[in-house]
C-alpha positions as CSV (number, residue, x, y, z in Angstrom):
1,X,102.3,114.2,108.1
2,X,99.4,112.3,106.2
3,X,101.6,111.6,103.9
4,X,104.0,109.8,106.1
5,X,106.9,112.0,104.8
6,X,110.3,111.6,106.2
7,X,111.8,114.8,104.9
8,X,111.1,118.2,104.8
9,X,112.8,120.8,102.9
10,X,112.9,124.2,104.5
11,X,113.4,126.8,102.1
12,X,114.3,130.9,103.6
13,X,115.7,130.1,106.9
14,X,116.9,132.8,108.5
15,X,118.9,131.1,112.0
16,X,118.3,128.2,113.9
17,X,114.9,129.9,115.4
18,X,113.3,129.0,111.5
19,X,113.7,125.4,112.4
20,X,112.8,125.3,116.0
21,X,110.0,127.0,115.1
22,X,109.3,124.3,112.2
23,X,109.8,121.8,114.8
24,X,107.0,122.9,117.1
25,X,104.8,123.0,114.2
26,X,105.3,119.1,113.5
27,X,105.0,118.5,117.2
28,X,105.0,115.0,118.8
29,X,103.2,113.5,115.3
30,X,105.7,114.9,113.6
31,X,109.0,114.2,115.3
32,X,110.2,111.1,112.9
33,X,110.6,113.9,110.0
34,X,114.2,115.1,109.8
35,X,114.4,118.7,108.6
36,X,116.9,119.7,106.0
37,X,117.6,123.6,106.0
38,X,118.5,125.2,102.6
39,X,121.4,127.4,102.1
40,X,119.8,129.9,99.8
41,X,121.2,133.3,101.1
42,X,123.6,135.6,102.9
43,X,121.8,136.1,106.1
44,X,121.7,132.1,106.0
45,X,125.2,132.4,105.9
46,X,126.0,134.9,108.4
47,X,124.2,132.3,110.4
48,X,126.0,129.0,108.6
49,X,127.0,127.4,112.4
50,X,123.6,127.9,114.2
51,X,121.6,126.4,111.5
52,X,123.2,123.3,110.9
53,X,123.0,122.5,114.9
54,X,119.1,123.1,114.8
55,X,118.5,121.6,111.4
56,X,119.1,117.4,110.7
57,X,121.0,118.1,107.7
58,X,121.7,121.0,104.8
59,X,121.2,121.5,101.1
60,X,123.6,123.8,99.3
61,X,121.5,125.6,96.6
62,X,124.6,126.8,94.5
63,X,121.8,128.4,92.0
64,X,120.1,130.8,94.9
65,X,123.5,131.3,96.4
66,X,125.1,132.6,93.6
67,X,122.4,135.6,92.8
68,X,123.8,136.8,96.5
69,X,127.4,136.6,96.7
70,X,130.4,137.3,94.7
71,X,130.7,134.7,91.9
72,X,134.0,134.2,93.3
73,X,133.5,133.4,96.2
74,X,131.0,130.4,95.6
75,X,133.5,127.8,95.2
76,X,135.1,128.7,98.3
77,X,131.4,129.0,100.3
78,X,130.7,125.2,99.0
79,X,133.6,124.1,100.5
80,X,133.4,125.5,103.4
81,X,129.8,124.7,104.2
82,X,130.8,120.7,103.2
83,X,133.8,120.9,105.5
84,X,132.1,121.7,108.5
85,X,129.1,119.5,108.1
86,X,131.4,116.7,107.8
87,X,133.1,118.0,110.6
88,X,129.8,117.8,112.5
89,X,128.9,114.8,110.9
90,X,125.6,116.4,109.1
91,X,124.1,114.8,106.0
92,X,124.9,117.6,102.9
93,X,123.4,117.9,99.6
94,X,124.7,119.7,96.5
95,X,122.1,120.8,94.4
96,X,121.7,123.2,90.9
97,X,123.3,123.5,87.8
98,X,125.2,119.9,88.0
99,X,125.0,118.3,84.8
100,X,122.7,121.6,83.3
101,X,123.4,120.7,79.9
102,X,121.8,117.4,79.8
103,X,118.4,119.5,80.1
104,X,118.9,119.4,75.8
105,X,122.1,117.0,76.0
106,X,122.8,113.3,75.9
107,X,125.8,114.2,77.5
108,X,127.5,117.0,79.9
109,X,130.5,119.1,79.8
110,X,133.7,118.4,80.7
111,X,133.3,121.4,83.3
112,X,130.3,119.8,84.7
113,X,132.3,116.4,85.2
114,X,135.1,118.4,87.0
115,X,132.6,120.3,89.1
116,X,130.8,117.3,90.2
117,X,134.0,115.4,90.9
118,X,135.5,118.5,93.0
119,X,132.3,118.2,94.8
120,X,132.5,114.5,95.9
121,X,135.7,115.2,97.0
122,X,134.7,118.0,98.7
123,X,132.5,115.9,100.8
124,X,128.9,116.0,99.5
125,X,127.2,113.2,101.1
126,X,124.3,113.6,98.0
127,X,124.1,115.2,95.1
128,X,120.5,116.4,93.6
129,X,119.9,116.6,90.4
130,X,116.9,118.6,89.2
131,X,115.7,119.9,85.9
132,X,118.0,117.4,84.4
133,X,115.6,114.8,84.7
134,X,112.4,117.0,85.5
135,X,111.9,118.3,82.2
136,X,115.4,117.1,80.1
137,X,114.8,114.7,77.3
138,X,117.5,112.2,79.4
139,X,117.0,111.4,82.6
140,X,118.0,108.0,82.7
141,X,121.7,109.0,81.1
142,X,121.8,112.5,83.6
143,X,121.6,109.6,86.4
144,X,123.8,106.6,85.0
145,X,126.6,110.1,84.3
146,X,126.2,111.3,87.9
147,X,126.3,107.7,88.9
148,X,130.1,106.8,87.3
149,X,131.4,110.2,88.2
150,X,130.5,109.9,92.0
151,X,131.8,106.5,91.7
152,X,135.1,107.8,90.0
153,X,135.6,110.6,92.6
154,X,135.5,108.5,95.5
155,X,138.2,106.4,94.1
156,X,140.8,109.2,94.0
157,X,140.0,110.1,98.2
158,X,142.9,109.7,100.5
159,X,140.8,107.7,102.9
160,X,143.6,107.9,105.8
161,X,144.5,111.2,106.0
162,X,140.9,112.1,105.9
163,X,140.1,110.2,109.0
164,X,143.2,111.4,110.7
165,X,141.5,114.9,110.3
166,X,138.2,114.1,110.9
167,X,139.7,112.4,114.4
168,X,142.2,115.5,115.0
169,X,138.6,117.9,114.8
170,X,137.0,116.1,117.9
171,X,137.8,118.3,120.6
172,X,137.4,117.0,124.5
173,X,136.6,113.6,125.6
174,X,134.5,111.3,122.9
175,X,131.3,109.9,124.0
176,X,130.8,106.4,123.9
177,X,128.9,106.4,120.9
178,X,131.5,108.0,119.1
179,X,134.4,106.1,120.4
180,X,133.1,103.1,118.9
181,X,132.3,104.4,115.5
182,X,136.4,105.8,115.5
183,X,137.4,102.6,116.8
184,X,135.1,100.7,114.3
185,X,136.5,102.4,111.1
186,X,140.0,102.3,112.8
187,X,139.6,98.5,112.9
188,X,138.6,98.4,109.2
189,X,141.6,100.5,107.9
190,X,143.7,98.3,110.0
191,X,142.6,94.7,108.6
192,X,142.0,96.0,105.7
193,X,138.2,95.4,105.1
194,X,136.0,95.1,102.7
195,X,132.8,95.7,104.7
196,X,131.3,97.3,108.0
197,X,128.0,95.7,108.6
198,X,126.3,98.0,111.6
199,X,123.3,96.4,113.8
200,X,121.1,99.5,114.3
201,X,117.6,100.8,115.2
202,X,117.8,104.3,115.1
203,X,120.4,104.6,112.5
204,X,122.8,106.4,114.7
205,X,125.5,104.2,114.7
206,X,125.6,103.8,111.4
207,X,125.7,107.7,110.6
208,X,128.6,108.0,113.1
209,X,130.7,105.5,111.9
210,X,130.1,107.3,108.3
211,X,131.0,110.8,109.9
212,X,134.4,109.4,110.2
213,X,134.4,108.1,106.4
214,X,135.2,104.9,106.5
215,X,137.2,103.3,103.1
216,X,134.6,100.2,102.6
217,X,130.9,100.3,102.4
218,X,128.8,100.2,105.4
219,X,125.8,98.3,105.8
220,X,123.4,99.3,108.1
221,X,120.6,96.4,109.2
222,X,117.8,97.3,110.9
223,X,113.8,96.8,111.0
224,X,112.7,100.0,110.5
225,X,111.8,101.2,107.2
226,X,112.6,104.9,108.1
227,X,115.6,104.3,109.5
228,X,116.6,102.8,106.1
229,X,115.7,105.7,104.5
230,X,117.7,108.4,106.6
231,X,120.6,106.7,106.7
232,X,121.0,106.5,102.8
233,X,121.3,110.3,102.9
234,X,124.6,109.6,105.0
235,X,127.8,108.6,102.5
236,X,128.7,105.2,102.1
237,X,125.6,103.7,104.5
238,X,123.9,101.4,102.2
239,X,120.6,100.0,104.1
240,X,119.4,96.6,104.7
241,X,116.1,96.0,105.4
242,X,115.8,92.8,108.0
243,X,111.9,91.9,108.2
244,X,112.1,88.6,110.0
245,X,110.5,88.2,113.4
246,X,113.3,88.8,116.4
247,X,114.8,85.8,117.7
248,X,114.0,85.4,121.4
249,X,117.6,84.2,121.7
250,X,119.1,87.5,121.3
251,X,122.9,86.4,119.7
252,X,120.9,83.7,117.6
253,X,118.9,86.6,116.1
254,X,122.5,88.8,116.1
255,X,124.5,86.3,114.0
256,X,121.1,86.1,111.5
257,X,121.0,89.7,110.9
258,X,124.6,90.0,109.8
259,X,124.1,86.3,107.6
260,X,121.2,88.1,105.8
261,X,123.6,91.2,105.2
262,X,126.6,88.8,104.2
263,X,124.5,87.5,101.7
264,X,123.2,90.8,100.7
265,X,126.8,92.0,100.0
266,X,127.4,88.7,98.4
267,X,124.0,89.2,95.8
268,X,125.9,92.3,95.4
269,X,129.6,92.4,94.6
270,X,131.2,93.9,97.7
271,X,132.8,90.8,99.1
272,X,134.4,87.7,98.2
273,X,135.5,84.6,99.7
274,X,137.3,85.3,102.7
275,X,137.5,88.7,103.1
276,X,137.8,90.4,106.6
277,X,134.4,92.5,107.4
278,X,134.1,94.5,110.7
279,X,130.6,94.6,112.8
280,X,129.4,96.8,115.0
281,X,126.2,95.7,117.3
282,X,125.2,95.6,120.5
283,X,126.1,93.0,123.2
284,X,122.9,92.3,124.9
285,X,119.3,92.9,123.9
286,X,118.3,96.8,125.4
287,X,122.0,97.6,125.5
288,X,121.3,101.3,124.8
289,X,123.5,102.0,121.6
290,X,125.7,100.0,119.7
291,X,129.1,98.9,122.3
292,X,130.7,95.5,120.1
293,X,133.1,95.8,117.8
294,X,134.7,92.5,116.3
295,X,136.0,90.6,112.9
296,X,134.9,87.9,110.9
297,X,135.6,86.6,107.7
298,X,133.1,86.2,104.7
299,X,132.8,81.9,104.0
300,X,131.4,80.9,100.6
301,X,130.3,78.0,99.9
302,X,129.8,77.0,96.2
303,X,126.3,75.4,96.0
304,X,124.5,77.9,98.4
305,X,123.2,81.9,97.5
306,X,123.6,83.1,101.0
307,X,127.2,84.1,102.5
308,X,128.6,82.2,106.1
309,X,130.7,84.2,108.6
310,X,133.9,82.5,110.6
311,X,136.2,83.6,113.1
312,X,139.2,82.2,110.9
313,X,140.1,83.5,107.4
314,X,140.2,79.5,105.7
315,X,138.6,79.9,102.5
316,X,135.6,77.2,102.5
317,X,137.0,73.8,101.6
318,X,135.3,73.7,98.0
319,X,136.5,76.5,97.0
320,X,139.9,75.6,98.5
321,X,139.7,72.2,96.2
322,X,138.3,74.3,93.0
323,X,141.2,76.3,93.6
324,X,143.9,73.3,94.2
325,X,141.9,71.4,91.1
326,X,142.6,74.9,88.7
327,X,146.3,74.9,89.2
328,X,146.4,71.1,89.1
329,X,145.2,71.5,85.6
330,X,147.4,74.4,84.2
331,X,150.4,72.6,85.8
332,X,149.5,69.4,83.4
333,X,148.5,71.4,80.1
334,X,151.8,73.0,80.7
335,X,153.7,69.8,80.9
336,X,151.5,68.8,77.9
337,X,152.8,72.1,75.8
338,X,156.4,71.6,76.9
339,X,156.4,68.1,75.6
């Protein structure tokens, strides 16, 4: 806790008693740190369901895991652990032997590509690598690999059936919470966009609109630097830290959060001109949680860095006229070649 951690990584839990008990040892100082229980053994196991209620999130140590049970039967245990924390919408990490042979090699196997791959499709919301880039002579190239290969897995996802299942597993009446965050990533499938931007202070939202895995990014703006942290252990929340002082005009200081995150996606390559992004805030200061779902389209214009939002979906006018000029021009030099 003097070292203002935000994680802790409980090793030999036995049931969900382990954590409570790690809980009460934090105490109200304490409370901000998320606990991540490690799957390291068959009595952890036996106790899979009761664990990952107590604890914040789980790490699949594949390594410990396979001195304990059949070597067989590993491949089924990792995904079955990944399927019910997405289920439950709990962060998972996959850890051990993931690109071993980069400990000596500049580059993996082909088996380790494939098992790394199987495991983003699986659901792993992180992967960890460890002696890799501990004590391997490449740690920069064990990172950019795992880097492309994530990115490559996730392009091969069948992002609609997926939330179909994910929808078909809530049983009972949805909370609030959680109907917004289905009918945000519903909205996204259905307009086909390239970005949800999430208003958030705890993070919640955000990590319940990615329990329903969304097709596009999500960017989650808030204040607080913790919050930033947790939620980039959820997939496909990438955080935005928004340091300005609050507006005391609450929708002024709405619409300037989700500029600063427009132009954020802009610096980065998610959108272009015109394209359809979903947000997700609250509709009054104090509302409780996150309640407003609407649509706005991403409005560049060519002699500004930041990214504008509109209702419509009209490109901005000088792009419009770059555009018009472009084709103006290959119209005339193929007149020119024709003659």
């Amino acid at each position: 806790m003097k070292s203002n951690v935000d994680f802790l990584f409980a090793s030999a839990v036995r049931s969900a008693k382990n954590v409570k008990e790690l809980r009460t040892v934090l105490g109200e100082k304490g409370k901000h740190i998320k606990i991540i229980a490690k799957m390291d053994s068959k009595i952890a196991l036996s106790r899979f369901t009761e664990i990952m209620k107590a604890a914040d999130g789980l790490l699949l140590s594949r390594a410990d895991l396979g001195t304990q049970i059949p070597i067989e039967k590993l491949f089924i245990t990792q995904k079955s652990i990944l399927g019910q924390c997405n289920k439950a919408g709990k962060p998972v990490i996959v850890a051990s032997h993931i690109l071993e042979s980069m400990r000596t090699l500049q580059h993996p196997t082909r088996a380790e590509c494939f098992d790394l791959a199987n495991a983003i499709i699986d659901g792993a919301d992180c992967i960890m690598l460890s002696s890799e880039v501990a004590i391997g002579p490449y740690p920069k190239e064990a990172v950019a690999t795992c880097d492309i290969l994530c990115r490559e897995a996730e392009k091969v996802l069948w992002f609609r059936d997926l939330f179909s299942d994910l929808v078909s597993e809530v049983r009972g009446e949805l909370d609030a919470a959680h109907s917004l965050a289905v009918a945000t990533v519903e909205t996204a499938k259905r307009t086909n966009s390239t970005l949800i931007i999430v208003l958030t202070t705890s993070g919640r939202s955000a990590t319940l609109v990615s329990k329903f895995r969304p097709r596009c990014p999500i960017l989650a703006v808030t204040r607080c630097e913790r919050t930033a942290r947790w939620v980039y252990m959820h997939r496909g929340v990438l955080p935005v830290l928004y340091t300005s002082e609050p507006s005391t005009d609450y929708a002024t200081d709405v619409d300037a959060r989700v500029q600063f995150a427009l132009t954020s996606a802009k610096k980065w390559g998610i959108i272009e001109d015109g394209d359809p992004i979903v947000i997700l805030s609250a509709w009054k200061d104090g509302g409780g949680f996150t309640n407003n779902v609407r649509v706005v389209y991403a409005f560049f214009e060519a002699d500004r860095v930041d990214c504008l939002f509109r209702s419509d979906r009209r490109r901005s006018q000088k792009n419009t006229n770059l555009v018009m000029a472009n084709r103006e021009q290959e119209v005339t030099e193929t007149k020119k070649s024709r003659v």
